[in-house]
N, C-alpha and C positions, 0 to 999 in steps of 0.2 A: 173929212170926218171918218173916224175909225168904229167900227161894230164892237163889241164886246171879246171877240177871239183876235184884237189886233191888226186886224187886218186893213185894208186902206181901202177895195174893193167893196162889192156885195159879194161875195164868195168868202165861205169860211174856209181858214187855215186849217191844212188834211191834217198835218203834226198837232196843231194844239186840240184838235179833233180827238186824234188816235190818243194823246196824249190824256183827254180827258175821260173817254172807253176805257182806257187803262186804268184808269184811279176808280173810275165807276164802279170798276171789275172788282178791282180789291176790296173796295170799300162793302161791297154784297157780299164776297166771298168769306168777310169777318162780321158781318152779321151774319149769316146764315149758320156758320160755324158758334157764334154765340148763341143764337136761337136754340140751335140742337145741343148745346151743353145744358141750359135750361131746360129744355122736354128731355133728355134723361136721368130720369128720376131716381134710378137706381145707382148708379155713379154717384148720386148727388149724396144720396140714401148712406152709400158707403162711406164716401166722406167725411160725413157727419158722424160716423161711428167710429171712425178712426180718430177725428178730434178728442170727440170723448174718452176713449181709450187714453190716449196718450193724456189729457189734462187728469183723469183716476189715476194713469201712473204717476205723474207728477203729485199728484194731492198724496198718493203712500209714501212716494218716496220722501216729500217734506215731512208724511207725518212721523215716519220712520228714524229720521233725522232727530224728528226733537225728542224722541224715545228715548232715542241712544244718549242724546245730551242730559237729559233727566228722566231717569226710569221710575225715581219715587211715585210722580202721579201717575202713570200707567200701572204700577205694579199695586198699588194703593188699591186704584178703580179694579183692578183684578180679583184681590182680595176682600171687597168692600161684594164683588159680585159673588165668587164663590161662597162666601157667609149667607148670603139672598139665597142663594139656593138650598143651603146647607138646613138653613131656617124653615123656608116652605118647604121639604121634605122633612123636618121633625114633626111641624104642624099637621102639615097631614095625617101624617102616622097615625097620631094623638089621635083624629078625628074617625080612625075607622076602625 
């Protein structure tokens, strides 16, 4: 009958020993290195600001795009705002 390390004795195998310390080793070595990416908050923090960043630049530069392919409704809502303003500063006037 063989143990669970192969072996044909009661005495475990030193290699599949060392063998398995080695992997133990790693295997802690990238949790603990996940753990502390996790409790650093600020790294994390960053991250997160930089996604955003870049998905806002993304979001201008599409909106930019369809500017450029059709400026009527942009320039439309420009003018439809300028009048809004143009208006409530008459009104006012009138009122004081």
């Amino acid at each position: 009958m063989s143990d669970k390390n192969g072996s044909a004795g009661g005495r475990p195998d030193v290699a599949a020993l060392r063998e398995d310390i080695r992997q133990t080793r790693a295997d802690l070595g990238e949790t603990v290195q996940a753990l502390a990416a996790k409790a650093d908050v600020k790294a994390r923090a960053k991250e997160q600001v930089e996604q955003t960043k870049q998905r806002a630049r993304a979001q201008v530069h599409d909106a930019s795009e369809k500017v450029r392919r059709n400026p009527v409704p942009f320039a439309a809502a420009l003018v439809a705002g300028a009048a809004l303003v143009g208006i409530i500063l008459i009104v006012r006037g009138r009122l004081k």
